[in-house]
KELO-666196 format. One record per residue (C-alpha): residue number from 0; residue in one letter; x, y, z. Coordinates in pm, whole numbers, plus 32768, in hexadecimal, padded with zeros to 4 digits. Layout:
KELO-666196
@i->NUM aa->a x->X y->Y z->Z
...
//
This chain:
KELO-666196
@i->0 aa->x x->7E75 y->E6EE z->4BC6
@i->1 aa->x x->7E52 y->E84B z->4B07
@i->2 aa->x x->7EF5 y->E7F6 z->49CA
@i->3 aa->x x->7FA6 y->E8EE z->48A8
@i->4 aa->x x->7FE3 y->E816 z->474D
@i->5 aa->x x->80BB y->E91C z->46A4
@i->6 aa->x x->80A2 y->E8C8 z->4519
@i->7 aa->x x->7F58 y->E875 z->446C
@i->8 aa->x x->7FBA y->E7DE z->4326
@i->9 aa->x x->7FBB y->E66D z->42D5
@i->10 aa->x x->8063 y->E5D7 z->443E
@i->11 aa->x x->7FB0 y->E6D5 z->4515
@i->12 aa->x x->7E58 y->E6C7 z->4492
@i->13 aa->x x->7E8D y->E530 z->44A1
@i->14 aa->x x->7EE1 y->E55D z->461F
@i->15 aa->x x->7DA1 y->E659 z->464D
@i->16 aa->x x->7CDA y->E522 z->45EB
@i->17 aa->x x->7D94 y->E41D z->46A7
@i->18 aa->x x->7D85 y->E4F2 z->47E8
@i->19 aa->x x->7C16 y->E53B z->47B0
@i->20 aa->x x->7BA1 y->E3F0 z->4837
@i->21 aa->x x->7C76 y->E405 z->494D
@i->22 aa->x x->7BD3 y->E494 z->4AAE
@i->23 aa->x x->7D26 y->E507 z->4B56
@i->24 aa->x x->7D36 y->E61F z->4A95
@i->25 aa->x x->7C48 y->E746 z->4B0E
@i->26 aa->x x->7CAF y->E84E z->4A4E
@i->27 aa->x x->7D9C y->E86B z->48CE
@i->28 aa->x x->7DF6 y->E96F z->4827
@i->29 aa->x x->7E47 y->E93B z->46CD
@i->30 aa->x x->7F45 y->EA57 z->4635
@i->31 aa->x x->7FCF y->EA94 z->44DF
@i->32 aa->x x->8067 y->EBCD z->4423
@i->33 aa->x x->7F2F y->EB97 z->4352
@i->34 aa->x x->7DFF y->EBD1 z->43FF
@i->35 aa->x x->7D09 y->EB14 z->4303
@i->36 aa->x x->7DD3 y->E9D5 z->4322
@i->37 aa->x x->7DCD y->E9C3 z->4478
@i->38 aa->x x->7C4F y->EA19 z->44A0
@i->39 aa->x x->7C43 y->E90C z->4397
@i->40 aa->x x->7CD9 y->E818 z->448A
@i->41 aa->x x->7C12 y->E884 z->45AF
@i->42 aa->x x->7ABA y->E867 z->44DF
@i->43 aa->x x->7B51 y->E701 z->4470
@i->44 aa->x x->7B29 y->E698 z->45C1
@i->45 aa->x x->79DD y->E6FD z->461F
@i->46 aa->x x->7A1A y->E731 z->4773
@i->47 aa->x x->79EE y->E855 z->4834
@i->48 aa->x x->7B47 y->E80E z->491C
@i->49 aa->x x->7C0F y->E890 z->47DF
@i->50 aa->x x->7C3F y->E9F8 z->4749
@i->51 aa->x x->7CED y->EA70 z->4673
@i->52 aa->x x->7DE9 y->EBB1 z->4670
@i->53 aa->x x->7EF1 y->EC52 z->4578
@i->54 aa->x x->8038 y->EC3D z->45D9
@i->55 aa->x x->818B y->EC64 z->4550
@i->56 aa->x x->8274 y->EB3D z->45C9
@i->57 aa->x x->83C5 y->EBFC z->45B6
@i->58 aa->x x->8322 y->ED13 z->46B6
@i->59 aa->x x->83B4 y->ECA2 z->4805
@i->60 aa->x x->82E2 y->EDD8 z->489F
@i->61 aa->x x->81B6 y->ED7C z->4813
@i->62 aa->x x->81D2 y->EBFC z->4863
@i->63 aa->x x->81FF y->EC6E z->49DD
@i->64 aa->x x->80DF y->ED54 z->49CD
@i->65 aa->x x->800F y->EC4C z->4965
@i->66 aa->x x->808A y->EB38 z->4A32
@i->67 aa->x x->8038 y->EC35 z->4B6B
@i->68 aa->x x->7EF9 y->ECAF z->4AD1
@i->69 aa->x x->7E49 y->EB54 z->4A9F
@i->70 aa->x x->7ECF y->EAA2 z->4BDF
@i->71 aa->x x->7FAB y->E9BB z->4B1B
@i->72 aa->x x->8022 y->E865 z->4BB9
@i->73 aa->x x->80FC y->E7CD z->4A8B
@i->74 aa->x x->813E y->E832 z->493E
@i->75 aa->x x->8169 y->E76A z->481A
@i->76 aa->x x->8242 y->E7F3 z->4703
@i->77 aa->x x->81AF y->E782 z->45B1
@i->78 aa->x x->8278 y->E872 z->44DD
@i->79 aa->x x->83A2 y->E815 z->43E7
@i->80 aa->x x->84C9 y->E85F z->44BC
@i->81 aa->x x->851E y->E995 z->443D
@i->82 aa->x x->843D y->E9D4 z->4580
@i->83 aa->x x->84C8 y->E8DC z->4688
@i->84 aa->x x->8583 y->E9B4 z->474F
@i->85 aa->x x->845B y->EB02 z->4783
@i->86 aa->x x->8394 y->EA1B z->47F0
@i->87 aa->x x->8495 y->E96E z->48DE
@i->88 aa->x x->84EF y->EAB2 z->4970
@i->89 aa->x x->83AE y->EB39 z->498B
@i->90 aa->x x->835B y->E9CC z->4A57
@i->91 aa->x x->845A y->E9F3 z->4B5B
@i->92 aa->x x->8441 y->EB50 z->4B86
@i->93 aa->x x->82C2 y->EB29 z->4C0B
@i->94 aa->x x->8303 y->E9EF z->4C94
@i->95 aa->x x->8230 y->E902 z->4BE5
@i->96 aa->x x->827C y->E7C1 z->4B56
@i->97 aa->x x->8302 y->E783 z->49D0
@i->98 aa->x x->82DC y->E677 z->48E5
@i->99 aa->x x->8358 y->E67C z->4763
@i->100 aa->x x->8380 y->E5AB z->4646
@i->101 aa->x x->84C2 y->E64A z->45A0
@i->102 aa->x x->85E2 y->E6A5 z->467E
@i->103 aa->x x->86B6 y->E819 z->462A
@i->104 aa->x x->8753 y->E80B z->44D4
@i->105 aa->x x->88B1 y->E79E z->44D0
@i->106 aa->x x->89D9 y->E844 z->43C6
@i->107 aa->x x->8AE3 y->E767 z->4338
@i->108 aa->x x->8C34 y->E77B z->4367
@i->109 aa->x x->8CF8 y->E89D z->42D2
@i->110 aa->x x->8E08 y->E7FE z->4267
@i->111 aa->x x->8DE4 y->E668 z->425A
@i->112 aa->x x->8C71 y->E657 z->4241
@i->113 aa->x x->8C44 y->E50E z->41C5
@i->114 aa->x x->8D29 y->E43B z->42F2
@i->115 aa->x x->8CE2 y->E55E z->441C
@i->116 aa->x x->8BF5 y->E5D5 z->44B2
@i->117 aa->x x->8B9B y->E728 z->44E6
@i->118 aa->x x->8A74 y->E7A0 z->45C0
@i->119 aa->x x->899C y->E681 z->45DC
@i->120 aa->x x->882B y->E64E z->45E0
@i->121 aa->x x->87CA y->E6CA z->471E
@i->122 aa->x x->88F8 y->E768 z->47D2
@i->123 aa->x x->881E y->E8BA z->4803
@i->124 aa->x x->8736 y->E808 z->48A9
@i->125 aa->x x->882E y->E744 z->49AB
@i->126 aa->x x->88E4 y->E851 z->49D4
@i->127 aa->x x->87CF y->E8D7 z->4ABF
@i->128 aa->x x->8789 y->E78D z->4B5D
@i->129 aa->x x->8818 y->E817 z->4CA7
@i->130 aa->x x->86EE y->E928 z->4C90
@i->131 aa->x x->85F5 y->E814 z->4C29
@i->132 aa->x x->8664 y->E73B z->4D57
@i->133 aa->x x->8652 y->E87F z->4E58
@i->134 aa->x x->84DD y->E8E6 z->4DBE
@i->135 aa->x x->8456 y->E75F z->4E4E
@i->136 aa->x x->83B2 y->E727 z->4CE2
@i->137 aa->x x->83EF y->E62E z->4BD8
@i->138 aa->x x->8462 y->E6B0 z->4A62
@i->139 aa->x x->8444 y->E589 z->49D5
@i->140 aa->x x->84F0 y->E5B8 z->489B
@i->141 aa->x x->84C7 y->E4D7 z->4742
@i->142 aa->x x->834D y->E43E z->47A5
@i->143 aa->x x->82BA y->E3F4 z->4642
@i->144 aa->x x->82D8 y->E29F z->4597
@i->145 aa->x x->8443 y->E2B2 z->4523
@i->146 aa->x x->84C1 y->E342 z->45F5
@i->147 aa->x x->83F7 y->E2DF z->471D
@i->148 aa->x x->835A y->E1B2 z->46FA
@i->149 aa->x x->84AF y->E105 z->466B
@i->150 aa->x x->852C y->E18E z->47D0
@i->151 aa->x x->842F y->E0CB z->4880
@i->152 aa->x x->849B y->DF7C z->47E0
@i->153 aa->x x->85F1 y->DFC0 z->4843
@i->154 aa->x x->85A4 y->DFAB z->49BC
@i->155 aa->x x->84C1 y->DEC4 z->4986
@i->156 aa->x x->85C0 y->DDDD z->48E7
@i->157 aa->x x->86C0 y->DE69 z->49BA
@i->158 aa->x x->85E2 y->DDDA z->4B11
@i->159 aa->x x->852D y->DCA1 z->4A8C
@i->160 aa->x x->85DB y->DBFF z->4971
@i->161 aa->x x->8758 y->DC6B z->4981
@i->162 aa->x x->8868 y->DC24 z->4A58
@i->163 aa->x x->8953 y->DCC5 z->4984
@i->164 aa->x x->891B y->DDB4 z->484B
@i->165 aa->x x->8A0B y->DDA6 z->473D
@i->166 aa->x x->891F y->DE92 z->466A
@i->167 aa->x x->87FB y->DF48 z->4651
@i->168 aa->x x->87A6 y->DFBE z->44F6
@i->169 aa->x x->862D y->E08E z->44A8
@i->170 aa->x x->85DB y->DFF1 z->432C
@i->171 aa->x x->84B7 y->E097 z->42B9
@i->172 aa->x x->83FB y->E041 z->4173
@i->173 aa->x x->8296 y->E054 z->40BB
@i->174 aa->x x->81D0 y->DFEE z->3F9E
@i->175 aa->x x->811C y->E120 z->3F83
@i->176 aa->x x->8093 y->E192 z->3E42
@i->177 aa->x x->801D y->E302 z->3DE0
@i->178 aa->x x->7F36 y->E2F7 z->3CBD
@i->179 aa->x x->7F2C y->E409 z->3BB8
@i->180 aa->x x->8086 y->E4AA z->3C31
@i->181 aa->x x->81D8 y->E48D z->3B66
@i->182 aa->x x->8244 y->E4E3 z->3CAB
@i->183 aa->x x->81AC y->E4D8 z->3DEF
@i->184 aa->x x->8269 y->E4EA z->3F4F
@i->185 aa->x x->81A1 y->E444 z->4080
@i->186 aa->x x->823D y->E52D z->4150
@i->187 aa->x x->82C6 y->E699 z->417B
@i->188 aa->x x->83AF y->E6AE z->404F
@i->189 aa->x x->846C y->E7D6 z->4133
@i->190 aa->x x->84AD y->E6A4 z->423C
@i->191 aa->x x->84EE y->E5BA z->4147
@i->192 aa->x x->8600 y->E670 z->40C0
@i->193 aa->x x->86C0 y->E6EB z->41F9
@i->194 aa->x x->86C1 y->E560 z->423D
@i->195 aa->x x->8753 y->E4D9 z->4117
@i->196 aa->x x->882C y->E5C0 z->407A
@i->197 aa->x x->88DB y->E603 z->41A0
@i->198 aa->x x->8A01 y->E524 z->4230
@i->199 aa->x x->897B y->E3F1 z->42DE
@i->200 aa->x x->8A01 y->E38A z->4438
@i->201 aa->x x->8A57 y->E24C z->449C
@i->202 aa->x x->8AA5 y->E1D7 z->45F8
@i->203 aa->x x->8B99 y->E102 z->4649
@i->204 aa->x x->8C54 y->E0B7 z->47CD
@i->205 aa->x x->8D83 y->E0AD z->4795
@i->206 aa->x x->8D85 y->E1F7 z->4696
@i->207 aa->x x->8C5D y->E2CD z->4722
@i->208 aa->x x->8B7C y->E384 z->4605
@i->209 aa->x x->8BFA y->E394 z->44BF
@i->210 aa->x x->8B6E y->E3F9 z->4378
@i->211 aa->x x->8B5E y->E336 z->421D
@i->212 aa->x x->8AD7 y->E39C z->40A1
@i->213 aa->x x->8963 y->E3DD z->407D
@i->214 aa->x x->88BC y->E2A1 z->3FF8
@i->215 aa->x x->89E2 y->E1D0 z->406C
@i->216 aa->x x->89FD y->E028 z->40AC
@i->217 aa->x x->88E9 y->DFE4 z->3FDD
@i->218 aa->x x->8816 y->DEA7 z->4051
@i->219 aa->x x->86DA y->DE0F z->4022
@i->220 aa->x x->860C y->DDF4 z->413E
@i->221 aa->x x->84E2 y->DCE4 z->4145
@i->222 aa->x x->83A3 y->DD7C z->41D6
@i->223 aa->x x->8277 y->DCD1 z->4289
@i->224 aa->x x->8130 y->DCB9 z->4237
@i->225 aa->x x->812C y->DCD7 z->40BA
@i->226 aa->x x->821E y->DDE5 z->408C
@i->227 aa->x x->8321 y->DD02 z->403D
@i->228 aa->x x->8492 y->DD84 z->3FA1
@i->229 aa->x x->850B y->DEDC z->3FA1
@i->230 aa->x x->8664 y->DF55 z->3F82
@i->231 aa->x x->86C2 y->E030 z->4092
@i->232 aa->x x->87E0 y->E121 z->40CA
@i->233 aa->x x->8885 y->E1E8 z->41C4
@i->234 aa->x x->87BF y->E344 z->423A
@i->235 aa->x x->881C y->E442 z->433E
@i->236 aa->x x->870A y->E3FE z->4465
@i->237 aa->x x->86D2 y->E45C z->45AE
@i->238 aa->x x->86E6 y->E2ED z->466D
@i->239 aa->x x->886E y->E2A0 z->4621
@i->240 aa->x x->8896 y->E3EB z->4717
@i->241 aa->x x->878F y->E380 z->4809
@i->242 aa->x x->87C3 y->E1F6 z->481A
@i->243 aa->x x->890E y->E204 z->48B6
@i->244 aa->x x->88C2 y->E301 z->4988
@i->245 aa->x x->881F y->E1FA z->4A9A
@i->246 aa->x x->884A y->E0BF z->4A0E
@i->247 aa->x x->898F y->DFB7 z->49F0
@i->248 aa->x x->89A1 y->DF60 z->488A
@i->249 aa->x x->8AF0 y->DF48 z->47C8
@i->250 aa->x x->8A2F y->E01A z->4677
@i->251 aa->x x->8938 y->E0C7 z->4603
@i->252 aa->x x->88C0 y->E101 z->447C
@i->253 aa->x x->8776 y->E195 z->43BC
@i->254 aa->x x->873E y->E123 z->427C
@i->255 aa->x x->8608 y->E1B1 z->41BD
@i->256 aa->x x->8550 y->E0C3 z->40B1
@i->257 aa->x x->8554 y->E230 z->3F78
@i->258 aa->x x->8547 y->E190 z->3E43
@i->259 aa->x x->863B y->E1AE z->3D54
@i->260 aa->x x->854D y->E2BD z->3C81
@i->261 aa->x x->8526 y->E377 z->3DCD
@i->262 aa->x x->86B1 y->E384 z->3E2F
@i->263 aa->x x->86D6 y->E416 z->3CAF
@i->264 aa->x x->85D9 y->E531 z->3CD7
@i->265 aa->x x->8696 y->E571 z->3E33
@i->266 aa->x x->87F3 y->E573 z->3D6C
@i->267 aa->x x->8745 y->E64D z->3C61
@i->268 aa->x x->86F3 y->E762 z->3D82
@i->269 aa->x x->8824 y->E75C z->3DFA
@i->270 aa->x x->88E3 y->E79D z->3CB7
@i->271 aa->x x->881A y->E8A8 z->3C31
@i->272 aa->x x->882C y->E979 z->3DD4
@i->273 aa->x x->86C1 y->E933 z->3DE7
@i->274 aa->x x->86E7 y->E889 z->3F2F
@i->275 aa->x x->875A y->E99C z->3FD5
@i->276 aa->x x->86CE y->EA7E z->40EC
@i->277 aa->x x->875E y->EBA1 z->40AF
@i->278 aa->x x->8676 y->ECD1 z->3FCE
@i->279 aa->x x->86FA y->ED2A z->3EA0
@i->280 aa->x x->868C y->EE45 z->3DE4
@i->281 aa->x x->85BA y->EE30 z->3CB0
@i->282 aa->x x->853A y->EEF9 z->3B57
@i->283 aa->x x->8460 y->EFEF z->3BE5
@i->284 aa->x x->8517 y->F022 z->3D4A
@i->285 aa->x x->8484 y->EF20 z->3E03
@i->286 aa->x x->856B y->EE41 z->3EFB
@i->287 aa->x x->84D2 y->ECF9 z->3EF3
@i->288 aa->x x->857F y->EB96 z->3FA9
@i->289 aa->x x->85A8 y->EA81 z->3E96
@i->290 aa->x x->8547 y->E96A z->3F9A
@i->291 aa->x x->840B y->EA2B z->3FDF
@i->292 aa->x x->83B3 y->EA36 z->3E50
@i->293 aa->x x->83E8 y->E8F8 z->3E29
@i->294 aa->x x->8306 y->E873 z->3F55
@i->295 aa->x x->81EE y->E9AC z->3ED5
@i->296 aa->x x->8208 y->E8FB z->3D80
@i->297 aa->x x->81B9 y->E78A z->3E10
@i->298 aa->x x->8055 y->E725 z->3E90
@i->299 aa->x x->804E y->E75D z->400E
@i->300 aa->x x->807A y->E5D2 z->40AB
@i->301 aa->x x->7F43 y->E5EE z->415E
@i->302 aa->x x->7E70 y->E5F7 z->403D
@i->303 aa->x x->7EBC y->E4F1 z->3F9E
@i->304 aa->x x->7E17 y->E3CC z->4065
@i->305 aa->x x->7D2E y->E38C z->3F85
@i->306 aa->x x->7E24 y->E339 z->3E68
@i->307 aa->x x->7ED0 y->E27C z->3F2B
@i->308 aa->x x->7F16 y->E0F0 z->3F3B
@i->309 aa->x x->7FAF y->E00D z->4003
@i->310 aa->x x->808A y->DFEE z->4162
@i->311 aa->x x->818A y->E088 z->41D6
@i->312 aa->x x->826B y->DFF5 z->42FB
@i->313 aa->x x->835A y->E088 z->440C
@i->314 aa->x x->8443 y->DFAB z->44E6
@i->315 aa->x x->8584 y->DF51 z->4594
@i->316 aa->x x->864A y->DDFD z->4526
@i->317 aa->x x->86F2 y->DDAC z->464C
@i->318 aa->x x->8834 y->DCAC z->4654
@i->319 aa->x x->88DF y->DC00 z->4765
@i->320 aa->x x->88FE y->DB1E z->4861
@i->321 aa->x x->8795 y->DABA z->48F6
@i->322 aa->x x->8732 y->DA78 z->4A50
@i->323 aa->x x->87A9 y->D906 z->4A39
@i->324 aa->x x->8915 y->D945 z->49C9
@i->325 aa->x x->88B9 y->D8F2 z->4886
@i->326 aa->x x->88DC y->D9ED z->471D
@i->327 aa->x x->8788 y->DA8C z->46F6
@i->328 aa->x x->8719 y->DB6B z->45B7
@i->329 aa->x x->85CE y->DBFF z->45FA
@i->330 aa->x x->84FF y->DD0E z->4559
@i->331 aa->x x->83FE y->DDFB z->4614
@i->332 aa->x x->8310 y->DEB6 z->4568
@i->333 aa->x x->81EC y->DF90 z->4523
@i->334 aa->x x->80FA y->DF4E z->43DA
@i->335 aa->x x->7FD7 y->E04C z->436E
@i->336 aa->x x->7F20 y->DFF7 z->424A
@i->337 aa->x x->7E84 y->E159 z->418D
@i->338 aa->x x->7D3E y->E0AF z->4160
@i->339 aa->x x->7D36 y->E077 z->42AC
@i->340 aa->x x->7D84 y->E1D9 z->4331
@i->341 aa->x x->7CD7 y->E2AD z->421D
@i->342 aa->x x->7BC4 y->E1BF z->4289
@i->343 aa->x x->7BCC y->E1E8 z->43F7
@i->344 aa->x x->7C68 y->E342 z->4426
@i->345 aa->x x->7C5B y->E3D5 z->42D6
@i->346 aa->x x->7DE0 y->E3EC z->42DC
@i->347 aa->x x->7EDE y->E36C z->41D3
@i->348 aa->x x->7F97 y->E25F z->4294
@i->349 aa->x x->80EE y->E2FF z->427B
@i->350 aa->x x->8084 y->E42D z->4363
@i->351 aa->x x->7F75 y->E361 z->4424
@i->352 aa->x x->80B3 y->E25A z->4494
@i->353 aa->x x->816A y->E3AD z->44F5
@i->354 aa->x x->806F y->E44F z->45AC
@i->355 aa->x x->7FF3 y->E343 z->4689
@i->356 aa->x x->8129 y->E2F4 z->473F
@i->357 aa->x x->8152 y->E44B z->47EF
@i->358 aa->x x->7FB8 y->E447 z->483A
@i->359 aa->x x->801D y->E2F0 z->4913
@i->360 aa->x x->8163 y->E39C z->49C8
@i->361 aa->x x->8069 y->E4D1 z->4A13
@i->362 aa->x x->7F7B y->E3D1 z->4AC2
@i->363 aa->x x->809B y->E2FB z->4B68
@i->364 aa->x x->810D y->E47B z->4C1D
@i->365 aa->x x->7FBF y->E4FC z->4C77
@i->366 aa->x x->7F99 y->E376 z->4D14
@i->367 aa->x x->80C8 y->E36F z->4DE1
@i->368 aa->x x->812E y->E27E z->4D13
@i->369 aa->x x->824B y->E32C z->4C86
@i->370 aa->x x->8303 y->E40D z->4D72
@i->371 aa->x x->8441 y->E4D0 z->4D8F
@i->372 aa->x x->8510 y->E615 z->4D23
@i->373 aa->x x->85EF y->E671 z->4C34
@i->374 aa->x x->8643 y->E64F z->4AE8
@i->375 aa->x x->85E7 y->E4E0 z->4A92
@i->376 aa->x x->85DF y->E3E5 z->4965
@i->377 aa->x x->8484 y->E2E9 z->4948
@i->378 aa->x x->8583 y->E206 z->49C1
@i->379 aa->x x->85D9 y->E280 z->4AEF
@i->380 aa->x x->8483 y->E24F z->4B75
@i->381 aa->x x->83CE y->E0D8 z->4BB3
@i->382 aa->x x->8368 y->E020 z->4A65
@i->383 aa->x x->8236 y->DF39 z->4ADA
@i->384 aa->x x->8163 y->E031 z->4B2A
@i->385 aa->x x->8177 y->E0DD z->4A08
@i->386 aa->x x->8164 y->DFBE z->492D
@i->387 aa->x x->8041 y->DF2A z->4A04
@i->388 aa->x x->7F7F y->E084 z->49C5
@i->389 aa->x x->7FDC y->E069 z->4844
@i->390 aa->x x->7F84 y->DF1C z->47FF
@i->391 aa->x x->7DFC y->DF2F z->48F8
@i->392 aa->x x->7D4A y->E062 z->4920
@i->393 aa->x x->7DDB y->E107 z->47D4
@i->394 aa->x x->7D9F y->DFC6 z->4703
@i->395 aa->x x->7EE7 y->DFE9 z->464F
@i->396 aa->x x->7FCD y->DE8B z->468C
@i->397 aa->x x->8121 y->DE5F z->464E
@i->398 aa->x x->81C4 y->DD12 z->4607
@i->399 aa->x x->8323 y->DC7B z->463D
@i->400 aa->x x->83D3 y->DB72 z->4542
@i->401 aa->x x->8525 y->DA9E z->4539
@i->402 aa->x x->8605 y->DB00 z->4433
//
């Protein structure tokens, strides 16, 4: 496979290195508006299948150009998703297959943005499913760790441990520690806001999607292995859209483990417009986007391994009635422990957990193992092999506990 990683910050670079000790891939290209990062991530590697190019994410043109010019086979979209949909195009207009992490950006409802929906995460990208499906390659859309990997559990659960599902809800949470930082996101601040300022949707059977308050139902979550409590609330995510897509479940929630310090720097941002995208002109005549100020005034997530401490833990807590007729509560998930990764890959956990998972689907489609067309959802697409490959030849386990 002939491989184009668009992105080379934190989550792209962190895939360069994962993918480099895999031998399916004979050829990546690793792109970025800024050239030095991206040579940075190809040196990183230390392996003469990768090179590095500029190029800007929101050129369709230029993405086809280059997906004709190097011979591409997949691309992986490792942008913020500002980007998602370039890239999408640009991968069904030459006919090769897609992968991302973030689905196209949704906008809230006009009127009743806190019960409606509006357009939801995604409904760019499945409104050219048809296309997909004609071209005979997969997009498979939402492959990181959440979503993605919280995708996997679903069918999992949904083909081994479930007879019925009466829901499906993602909790994430960490113990993660930034030393020397006030404030320290370990993750693209631009992401992190679109996620949780905007209206999170819930999914429920008999009412379809609906939307809620940011930083809604607040609960606290128990994590495994040493993590332990964290209060988690509802966040706008990608999986409540893709879950019920392909699998019977009666709902469908996210709730992210912020912090309470966190959700007040987010409701800071939003009071004083600096979460927004839009450019505003300042002193001096320059038109500048507050969100992008904000993340260029934050240390960039990927450099901040080596500050880092602790875990940090993605997964699916599934309820229902098991196999044998009887109530089941069960939680799947997915640990990574910084010392581990920093150690190993020389990744901060956070985008080391994200990056791996679409590395695995890439290796499950060049296999065979994975096959289709069309606009698909991880959990569309068989669970065991991808867990199998996750858990063996990429040494990364994931664990399963009653509730």
């Amino acid at each position: 496979m002939r491989l184009l990683i668009l992105g080379s910050g934190g989550v792209g670079s962190a895939a360069a290195r994962i993918a480099a000790r895999r031998r399916f891939l004979t050829h990546v290209v690793l792109a970025d508006y800024d050239l030095g990062r991206a040579q940075a991530a190809a040196a990183g590697v230390g392996d003469d299948r990768f090179v590095a190019t500029r190029l800007d994410a929101s050129d369709q043109d230029a993405i086809e150009q280059l997906l004709a010019a190097e011979r591409i086979d997949a691309v992986l979209g490792a942008t913020d998703p500002r980007f998602t949909m370039p890239i999408f195009r640009a991968a069904l207009a030459k006919n090769v297959h897609y992968l991302d992490m973030a689905m196209s950006l949704s906008q809230p409802h006009p009127s009743d943005p806190y019960r409606l929906t509006g357009v939801k995460l995604g409904d760019e990208q499945f409104a050219l499913s048809d296309e997909w499906t004609a071209s005979g390659r997969l997009a498979v859309v939402g492959m990181g760790v959440e979503p993605g990997l919280a995708d996997v559990f679903a069918r999992y659960a949904a083909d081994h441990l479930f007879e019925t599902i009466e829901e499906a809800g993602v909790r994430d949470g960490a113990n993660l520690e930034v030393a020397g930082y006030d404030f320290a996101p370990s993750f693209s601040i631009w992401t992190t806001i679109e996620e949780c300022l905007n209206p999170p949707v819930i999914y429920e059977r008999d009412r379809g999607w609906f939307t809620t308050e940011p930083f809604s139902e607040p609960e606290v979550f128990e994590f495994p292995e040493g993590i332990g409590p964290v209060e988690c609330v509802n966040v706008e995510h990608e999986e409540v859209l893709l879950i019920p897509r392909w699998l019977d479940v009666n709902r469908v929630t996210f709730k992210y483990g912020l912090g309470e310090e966190f959700i007040d720097v987010l409701k800071t941002l939003r009071k004083l417009g600096l979460d927004r995208t839009e450019k505003v002109r300042v002193p001096g005549g320059a038109e500048v986007s507050p969100r992008d100020v904000v993340a260029a005034c934050l240390p960039d997530p990927a450099t901040l391994g080596d500050r880092m401490s602790g875990k940090t833990c993605a997964g699916l807590w599934v309820r229902g009635t098991g196999r044998d007729g009887r109530p089941r509560s069960t939680y799947l998930y997915h640990v990574v422990d910084n010392e581990w990764s920093m150690r190993e890959y020389g990744s901060q956990a956070v985008v080391w957990q994200t990056a791996v998972n679409p590395v695995v689907a890439l290796e499950l489609i060049a296999e065979g193992a994975w096959t289709g067309a069309g606009v698909l959802g991880p959990e569309a697409l068989p669970a065991d092999p991808f867990l199998e490959l996750l858990a063996g030849d990429y040494g990364s386990p994931w664990g399963m506990r009653e509730v």
